[in-house]
Phi, psi and omega in degrees: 000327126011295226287317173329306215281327213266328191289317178315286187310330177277011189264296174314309187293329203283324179276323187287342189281316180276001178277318162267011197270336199277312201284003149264019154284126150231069182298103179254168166227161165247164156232113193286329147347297190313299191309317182288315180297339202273336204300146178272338158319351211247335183290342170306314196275323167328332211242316170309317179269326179301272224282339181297310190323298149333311181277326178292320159331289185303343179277289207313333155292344172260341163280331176305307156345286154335264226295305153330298134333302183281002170281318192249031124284307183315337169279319156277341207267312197286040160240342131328324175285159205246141139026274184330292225285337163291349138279345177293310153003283183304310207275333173308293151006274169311294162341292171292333171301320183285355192275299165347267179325301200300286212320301195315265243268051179231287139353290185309302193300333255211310211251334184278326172308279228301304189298308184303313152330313192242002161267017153300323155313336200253301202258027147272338163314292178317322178248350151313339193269309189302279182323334158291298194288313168308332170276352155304300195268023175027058160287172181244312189202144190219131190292168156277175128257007166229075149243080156087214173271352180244151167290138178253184188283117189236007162211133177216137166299147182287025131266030174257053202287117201236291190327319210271327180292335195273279189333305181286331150330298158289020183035041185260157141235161178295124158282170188292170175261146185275180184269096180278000000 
């Protein structure tokens, strides 16, 4: 009867110890997407990437513009031209087409710096906040909900070393952080 009593009780303890350990998880999630649109800044950056866009649209058309022409000089010109010079030609052609192709996709690579360039201030804004306000209101940890099919993670308090417990598991170590 004894022995009932002390396994009940290491039972009780064992659940009242994980009960308190549960009310200091506290989890929320946001939607940070909701938050950046909402931001008063992005119709500015909006009106910003339209006119970035706008220029870019505009070189590629005066190089397409360009490239055109002289293609359909060359169409009229070639059946007049020698051999030599109508492979050079072709090949000068060719050259520019591929010069083409690089700008689009340099442009392209050119309008996503720009777009990262001018959201980035709105979403270190966005996450300064997320992070003030949890650690205000002693969240443990707080989710994206439109990051795809997983939530990702976006706040956990810093005495929360889960990585560092995973590490000493695997008997791996962290390198060090350089010295700031």
């Amino acid at each position: 009867m004894m022995k009932v009593k002390v396994i009940l009780s290491a039972i009780a303890l064992f659940c009242v110890g994980f009960v308190a350990q549960a009310q200091d998880l506290k989890i929320g999630y946001t939607n940070v997407e909701l938050l950046i649109d909402l931001m008063p800044e992005m119709e500015q950056i909006g009106a910003d990437l339209q006119d970035y866009q706008a220029q870019l649209q505009t070189n590629i058309q005066t190089k397409i513009a360009d490239f055109q022409r002289k293609v359909q000089a060359f169409q009229q010109a070639a059946p007049t031209m020698a051999e030599d010079a109508l492979n050079q030609r072709r090949n000068e052609l060719q050259r520019q087409e591929q010069e083409l192709q690089k700008f689009e996709q340099d442009a392209q690579v050119s309008y996503q710096r720009k777009l990262q360039e001018l959201l980035e201030p709105v979403q270190q804004k966005v996450f300064n906040a997320i992070n003030a306000v949890a650690a205000e209101h002693n969240y443990t940890h707080i989710f994206s909900e439109t990051a795809g099919n997983a939530p990702v993670l976006l706040y956990t308090r810093d005495e929360d070393k889960f990585t560092e417990l995973v590490i000493a598991k695997l008997g791996i170590t962290l390198p060090e952080r350089p010295q700031q």
